[in-house]
C-alpha positions as CSV (number, residue, x, y, z in Angstrom):
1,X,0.0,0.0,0.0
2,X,1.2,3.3,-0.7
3,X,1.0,6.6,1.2
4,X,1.3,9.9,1.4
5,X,2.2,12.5,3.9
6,X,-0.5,15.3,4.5
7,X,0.8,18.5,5.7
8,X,-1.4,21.3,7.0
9,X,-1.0,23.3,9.9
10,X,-4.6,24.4,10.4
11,X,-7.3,21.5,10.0
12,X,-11.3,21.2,11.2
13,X,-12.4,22.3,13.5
14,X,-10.1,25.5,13.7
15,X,-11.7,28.2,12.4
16,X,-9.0,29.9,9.6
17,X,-9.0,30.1,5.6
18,X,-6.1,27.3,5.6
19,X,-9.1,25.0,7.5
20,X,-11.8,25.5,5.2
21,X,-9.7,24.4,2.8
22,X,-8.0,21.6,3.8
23,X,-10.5,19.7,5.5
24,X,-12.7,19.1,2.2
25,X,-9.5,18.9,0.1
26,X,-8.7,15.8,2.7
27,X,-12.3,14.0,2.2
28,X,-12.2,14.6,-1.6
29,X,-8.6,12.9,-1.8
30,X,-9.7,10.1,0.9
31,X,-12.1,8.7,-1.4
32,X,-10.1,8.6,-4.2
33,X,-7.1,7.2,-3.2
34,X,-9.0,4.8,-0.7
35,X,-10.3,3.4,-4.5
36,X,-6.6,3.2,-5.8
37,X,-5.6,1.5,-1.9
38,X,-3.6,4.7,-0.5
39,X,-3.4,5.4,2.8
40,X,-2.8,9.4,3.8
41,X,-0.9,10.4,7.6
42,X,-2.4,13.7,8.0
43,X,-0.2,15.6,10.1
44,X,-2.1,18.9,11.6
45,X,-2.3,21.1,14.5
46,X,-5.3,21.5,17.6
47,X,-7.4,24.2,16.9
48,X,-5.3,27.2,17.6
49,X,-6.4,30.2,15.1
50,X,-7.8,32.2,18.3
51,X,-7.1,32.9,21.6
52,X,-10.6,33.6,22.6
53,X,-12.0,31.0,20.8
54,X,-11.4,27.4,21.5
55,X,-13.0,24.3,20.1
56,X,-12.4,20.3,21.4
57,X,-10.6,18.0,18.9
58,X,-9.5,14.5,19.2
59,X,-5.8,14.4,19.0
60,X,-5.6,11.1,16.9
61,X,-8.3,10.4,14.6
62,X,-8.5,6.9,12.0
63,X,-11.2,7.7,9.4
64,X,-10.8,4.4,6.7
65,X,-7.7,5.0,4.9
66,X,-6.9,8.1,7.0
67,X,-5.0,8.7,9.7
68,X,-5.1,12.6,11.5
69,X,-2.9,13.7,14.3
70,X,-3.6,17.0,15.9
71,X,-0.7,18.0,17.7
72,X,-0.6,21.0,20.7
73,X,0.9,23.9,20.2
74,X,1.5,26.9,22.4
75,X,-1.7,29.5,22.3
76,X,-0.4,32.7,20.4
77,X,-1.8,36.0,19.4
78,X,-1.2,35.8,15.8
79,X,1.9,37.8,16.4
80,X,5.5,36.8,14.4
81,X,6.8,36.2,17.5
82,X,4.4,34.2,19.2
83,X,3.3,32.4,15.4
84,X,7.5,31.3,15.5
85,X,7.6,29.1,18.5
86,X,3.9,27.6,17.2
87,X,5.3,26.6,14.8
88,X,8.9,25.3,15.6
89,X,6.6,22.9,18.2
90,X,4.5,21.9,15.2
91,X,7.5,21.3,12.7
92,X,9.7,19.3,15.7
93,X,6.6,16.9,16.7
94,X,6.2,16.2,12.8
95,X,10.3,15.7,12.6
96,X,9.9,13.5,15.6
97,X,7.1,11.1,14.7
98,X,7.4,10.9,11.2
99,X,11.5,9.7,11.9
100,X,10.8,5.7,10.9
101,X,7.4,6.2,8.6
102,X,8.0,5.2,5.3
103,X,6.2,7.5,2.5
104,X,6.0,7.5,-1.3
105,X,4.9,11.3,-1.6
106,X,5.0,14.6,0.4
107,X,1.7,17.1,0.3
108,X,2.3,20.6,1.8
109,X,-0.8,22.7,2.3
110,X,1.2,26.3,3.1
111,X,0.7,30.1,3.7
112,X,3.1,30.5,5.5
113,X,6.1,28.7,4.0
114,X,7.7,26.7,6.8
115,X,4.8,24.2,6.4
116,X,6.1,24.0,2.7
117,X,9.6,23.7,4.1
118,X,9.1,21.1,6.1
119,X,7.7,19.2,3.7
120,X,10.7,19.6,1.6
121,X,12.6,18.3,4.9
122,X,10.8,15.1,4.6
123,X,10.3,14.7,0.9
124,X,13.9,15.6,-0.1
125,X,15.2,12.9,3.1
126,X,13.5,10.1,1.3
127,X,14.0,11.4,-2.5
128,X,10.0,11.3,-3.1
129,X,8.3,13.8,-5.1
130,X,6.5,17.2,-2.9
131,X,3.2,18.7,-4.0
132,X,3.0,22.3,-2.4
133,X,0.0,24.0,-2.0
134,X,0.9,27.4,-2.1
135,X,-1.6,30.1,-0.5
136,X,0.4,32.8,-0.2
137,X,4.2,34.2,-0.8
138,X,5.0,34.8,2.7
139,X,8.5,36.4,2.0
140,X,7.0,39.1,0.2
141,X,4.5,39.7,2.8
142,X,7.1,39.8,5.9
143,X,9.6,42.0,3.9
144,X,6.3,44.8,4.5
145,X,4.9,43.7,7.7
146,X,8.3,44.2,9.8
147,X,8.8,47.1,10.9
148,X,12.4,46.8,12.7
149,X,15.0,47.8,9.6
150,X,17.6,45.5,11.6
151,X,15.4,42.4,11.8
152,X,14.4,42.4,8.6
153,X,17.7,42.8,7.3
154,X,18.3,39.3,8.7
155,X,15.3,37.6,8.1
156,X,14.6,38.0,4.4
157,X,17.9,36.7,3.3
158,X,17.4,33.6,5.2
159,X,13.5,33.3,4.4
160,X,14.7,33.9,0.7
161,X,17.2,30.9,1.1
162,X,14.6,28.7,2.9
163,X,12.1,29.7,-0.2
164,X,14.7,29.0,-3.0
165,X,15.1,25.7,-1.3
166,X,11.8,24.6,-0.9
167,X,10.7,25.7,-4.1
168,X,13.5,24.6,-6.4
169,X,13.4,20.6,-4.6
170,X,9.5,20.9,-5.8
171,X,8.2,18.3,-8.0
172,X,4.7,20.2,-8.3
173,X,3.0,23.9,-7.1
174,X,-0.5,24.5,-6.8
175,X,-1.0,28.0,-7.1
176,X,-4.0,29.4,-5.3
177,X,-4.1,32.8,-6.9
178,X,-3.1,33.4,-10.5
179,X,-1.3,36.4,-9.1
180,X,1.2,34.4,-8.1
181,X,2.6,33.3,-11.3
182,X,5.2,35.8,-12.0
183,X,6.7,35.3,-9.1
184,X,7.3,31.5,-9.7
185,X,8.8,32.2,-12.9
186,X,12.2,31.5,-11.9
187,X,11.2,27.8,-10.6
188,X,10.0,26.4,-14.1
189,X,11.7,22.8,-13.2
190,X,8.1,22.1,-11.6
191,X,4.7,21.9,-12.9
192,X,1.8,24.0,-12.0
193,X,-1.4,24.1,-11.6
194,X,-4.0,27.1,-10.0
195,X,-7.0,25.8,-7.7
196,X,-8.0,28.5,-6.2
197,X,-10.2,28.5,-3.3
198,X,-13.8,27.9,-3.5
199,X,-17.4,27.9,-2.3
200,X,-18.3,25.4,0.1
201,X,-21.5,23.3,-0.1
202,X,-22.5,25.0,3.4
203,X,-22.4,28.5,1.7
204,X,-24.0,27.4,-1.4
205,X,-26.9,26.2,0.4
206,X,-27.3,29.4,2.3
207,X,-27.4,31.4,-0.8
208,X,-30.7,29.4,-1.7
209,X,-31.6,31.0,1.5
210,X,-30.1,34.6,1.1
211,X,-32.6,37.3,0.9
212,X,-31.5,40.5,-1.9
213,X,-33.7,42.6,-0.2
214,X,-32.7,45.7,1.9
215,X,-33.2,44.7,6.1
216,X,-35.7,47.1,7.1
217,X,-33.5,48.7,10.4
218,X,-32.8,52.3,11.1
219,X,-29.2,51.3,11.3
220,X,-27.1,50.2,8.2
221,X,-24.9,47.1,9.6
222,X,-21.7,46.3,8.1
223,X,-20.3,42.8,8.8
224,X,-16.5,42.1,9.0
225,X,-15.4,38.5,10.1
226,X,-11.6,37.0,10.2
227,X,-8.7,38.0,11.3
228,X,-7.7,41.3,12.7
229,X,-4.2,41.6,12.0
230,X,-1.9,43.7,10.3
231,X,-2.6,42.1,6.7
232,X,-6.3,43.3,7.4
233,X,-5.1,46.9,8.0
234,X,-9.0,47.6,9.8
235,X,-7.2,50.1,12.0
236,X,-6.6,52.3,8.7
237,X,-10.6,52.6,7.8
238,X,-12.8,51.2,9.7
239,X,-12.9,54.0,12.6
240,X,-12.5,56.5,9.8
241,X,-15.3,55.2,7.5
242,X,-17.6,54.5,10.8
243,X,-17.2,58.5,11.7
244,X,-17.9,59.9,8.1
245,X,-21.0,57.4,8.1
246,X,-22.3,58.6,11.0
247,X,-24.8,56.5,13.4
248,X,-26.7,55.3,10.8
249,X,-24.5,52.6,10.0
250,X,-23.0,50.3,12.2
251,X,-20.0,48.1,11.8
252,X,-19.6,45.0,13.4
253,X,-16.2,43.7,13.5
254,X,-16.5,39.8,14.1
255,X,-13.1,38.3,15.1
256,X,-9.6,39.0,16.8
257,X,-6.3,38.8,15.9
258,X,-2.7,40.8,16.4
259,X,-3.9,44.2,15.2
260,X,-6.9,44.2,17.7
261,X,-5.5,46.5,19.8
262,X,-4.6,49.3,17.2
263,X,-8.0,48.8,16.2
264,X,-9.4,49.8,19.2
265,X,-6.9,52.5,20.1
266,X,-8.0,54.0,16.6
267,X,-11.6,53.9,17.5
268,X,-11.1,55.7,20.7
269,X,-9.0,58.3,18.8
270,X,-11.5,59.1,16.4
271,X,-14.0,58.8,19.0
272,X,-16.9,56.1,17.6
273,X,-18.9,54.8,18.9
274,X,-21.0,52.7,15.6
275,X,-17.9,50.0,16.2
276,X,-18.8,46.9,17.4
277,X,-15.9,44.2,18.6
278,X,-17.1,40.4,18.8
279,X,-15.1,37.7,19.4
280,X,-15.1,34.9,17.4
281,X,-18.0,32.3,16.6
282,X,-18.3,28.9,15.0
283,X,-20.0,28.9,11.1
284,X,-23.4,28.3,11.6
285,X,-23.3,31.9,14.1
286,X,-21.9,33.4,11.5
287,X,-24.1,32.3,8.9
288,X,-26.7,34.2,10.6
289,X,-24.6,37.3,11.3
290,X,-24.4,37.4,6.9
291,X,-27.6,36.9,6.4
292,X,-28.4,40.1,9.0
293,X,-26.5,42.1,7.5
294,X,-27.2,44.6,5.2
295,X,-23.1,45.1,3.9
296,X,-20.7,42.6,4.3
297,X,-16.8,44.0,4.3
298,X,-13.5,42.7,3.7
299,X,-10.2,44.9,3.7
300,X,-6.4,44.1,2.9
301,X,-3.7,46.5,3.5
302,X,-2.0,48.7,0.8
303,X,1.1,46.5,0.4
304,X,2.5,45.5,-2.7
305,X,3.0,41.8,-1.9
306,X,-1.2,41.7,-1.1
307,X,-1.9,42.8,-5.0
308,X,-1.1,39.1,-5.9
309,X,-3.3,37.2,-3.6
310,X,-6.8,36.2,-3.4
311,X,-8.5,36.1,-0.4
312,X,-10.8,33.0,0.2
313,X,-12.9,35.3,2.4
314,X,-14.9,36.3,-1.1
315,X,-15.9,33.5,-1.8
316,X,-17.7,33.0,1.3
317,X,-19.0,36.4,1.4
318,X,-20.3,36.2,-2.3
319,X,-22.9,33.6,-1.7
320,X,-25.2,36.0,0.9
321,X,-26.5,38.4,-2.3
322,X,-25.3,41.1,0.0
323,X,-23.6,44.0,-1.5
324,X,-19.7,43.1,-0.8
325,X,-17.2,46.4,0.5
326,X,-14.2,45.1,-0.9
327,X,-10.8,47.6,0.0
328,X,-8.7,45.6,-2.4
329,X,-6.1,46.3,-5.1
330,X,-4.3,44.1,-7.8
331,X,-5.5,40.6,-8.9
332,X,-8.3,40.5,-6.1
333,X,-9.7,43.5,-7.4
334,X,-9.3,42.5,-11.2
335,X,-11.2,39.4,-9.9
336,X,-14.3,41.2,-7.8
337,X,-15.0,43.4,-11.0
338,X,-14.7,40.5,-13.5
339,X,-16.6,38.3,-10.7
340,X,-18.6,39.7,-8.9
341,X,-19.2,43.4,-10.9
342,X,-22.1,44.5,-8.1
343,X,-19.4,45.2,-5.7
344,X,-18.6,48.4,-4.2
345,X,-15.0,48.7,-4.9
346,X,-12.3,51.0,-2.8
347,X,-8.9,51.2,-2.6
348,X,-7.0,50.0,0.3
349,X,-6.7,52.8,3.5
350,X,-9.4,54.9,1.5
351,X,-12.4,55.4,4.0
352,X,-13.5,59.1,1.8
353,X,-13.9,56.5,-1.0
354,X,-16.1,53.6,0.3
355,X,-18.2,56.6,2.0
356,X,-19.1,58.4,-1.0
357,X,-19.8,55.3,-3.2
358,X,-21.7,53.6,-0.7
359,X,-24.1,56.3,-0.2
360,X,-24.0,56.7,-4.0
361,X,-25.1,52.7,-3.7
362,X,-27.6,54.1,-1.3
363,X,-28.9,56.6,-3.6
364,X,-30.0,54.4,-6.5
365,X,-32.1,51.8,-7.3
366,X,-30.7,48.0,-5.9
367,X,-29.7,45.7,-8.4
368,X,-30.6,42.7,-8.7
369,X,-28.1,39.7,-7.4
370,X,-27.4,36.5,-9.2
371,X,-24.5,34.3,-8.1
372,X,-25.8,31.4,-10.1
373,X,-22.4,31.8,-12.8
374,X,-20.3,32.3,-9.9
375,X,-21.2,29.2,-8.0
376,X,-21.0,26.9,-11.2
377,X,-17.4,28.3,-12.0
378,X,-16.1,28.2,-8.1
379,X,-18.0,24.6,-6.6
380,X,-15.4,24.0,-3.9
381,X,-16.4,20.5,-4.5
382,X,-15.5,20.5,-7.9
383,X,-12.2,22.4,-7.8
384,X,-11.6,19.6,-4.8
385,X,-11.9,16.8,-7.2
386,X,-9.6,18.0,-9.9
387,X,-6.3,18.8,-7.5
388,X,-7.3,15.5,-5.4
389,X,-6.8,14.2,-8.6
390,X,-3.7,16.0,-9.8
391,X,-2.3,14.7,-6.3
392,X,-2.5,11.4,-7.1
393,X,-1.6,11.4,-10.4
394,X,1.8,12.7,-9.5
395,X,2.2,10.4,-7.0
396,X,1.6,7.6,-9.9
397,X,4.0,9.6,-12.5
398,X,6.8,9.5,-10.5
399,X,6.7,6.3,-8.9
């Protein structure tokens, strides 16, 4: 029997982009290679995305032809810092109890590139082939996240080195967004592919559901949920936007993260009080938090390295016939207005611009929502079966 090593660092039930994706991706590639008799070690994490959210999961689970381990790590608040020493405990469990297992291909679900590298660890140890799963390019995004000259000047040389390893060993990269592609350029030994994310069944049963009709309220509510971190950037125009809208709209700011607290010291400064914080909540909660709402929101900062990706939070969003605020630039926007063309577009920061075109939204008559294109083109399900099958067919290729 063959098998192949699973790597992802965020897994069911944890509540995170890299979960939603890996845990269909999983069943989708269980059944298939349970037909061809290959077994899969999934090698994961316990739910860890938030501190103030926490959710029970068995740390070793057999499913058929499956095997998950869930291993602890130390609680973090989405910080560098704090995210490091996460994950050196994830990557040295993994070392540890994968030492004697014998594997005929490496999988590497990654965002944040250790994951990646330590599937090249593995894969190049045994000379088997690696699939990575590439979600985002997290060199570029460090190289404008730190702040500290000195640091940096360190740490993207030897992130650069880690990437040029783990890339060039490669035997196949999945490409989430398309935006991506230039930067791979240089590793053309490997073959690509781009499954992106997609819409889950869960989502495309609540659009069935979802209502294109204004909520009759004397407040406007905005809906924002993920992660509040420095990538998001809510500190630069959510306080802002909330104080030009005045009280009648509402934002409600559904999740937690590193950022937080500039967040809230931005909202004191401007001195708002149509803010609301929540802490995090499990999907069926925030299935009913969409469908209340009257906006939902999503924001990335203005860095360069964020006008390749593609965030899997539109996806989601998309399915609730809601008017989607979208503060994006590069390929995300190119993909909202080719998409998804009833979108109120902004650019990143710019709390003057959403203002004025969503009260010039507010002014006119509401068009009408159809997502039915949109759900045939990006069926989770269906994107699931194609790279399950890619998966296995390099495993058969270079056997």
């Amino acid at each position: 029997m063959k098998k192949i090593l699973y790597l992802t660092f965020s897994f069911k039930p944890d509540l995170c982009a890299g979960s939603f994706r890996n845990s269909p991706l999983l069943e989708e590639l269980a059944r298939q290679a349970e037909k061809k008799n290959i077994a899969i070690d999934v090698f994961t994490t316990l739910p860890n995305r938030y501190s103030t959210f926490s959710q029970e999961a068995q740390e070793v689970e057999v499913q058929g032809n499956v095997k998950i381990q869930r291993i602890g790590i130390p609680q973090h608040q989405s910080g560098i810092k704090d995210q490091s020493f996460s994950f050196k405990t994830y990557y040295d469990e993994v070392k540890k109890r994968v030492k004697h297992e014998k594997y005929d291909m490496v999988f590497a679900s990654s965002s944040r590139l250790f994951t990646a590298f330590l599937g090249y660890t593995i894969a190049r140890s045994r000379k088997i082939p690696l699939y990575l799963d590439i979600r985002d390019i997290f060199v570029d995004t460090i190289n404008e996240v730190l702040k500290n000259p000195v640091i940096k000047l360190g740490a993207i040389p030897f992130l650069k080195f880690i990437e040029k390893k783990t890339f060039g060993y490669a035997t196949h990269i999945n490409l989430i967004s398309a935006g991506f592609k230039p930067y791979f350029a240089e590793y053309a030994h490997a073959t690509y592919s781009y499954f992106s994310n997609g819409i889950d069944d869960v989502f495309i049963e609540e659009n069935k559901n979802a209502k294109d009709l204004p909520l009759k309220r004397t407040k406007k509510k905005i809906v924002y949920a993920g992660n509040i971190g420095e990538g998001q950037g809510l500190h630069k125009v959510v306080p802002q936007a909330a104080k030009l809208l005045g009280p009648g709209h509402e934002f409600h700011i559904i999740g937690d993260g590193g950022a937080k607290k500039m967040l809230v010291e931005k909202i004191e400064e401007e001195g708002v009080d149509n803010v609301i914080l929540r802490d995090p909540m499990n999907r069926s909660s925030l299935i009913e938090e969409y469908h209340q709402a009257d906006y939902l929101f999503i924001h990335l900062n203005d860095y360069e390295a964020f006008k390749k990706v593609l965030p899997s939070k539109i996806f989601e969003l998309a399915m609730f016939n809601k008017p989607l605020l979208a503060g994006v630039n590069g390929y995300a926007r190119e993909f909202i207005q080719e998409n998804l063309p009833d979108s109120v577009l902004f650019f990143p920061g710019n709390a003057q611009e959403l203002v004025e075109k969503l009260k010039k939204l507010e002014e006119s008559p509401r068009p009408t929502v159809d997502r039915s294109a949109f759900i045939d083109k990006f069926n989770r399900a269906a994107i699931n079966e194609r790279m399950a099958s890619s998966i296995l067919n390099l495993l058969h290729t270079k056997q």
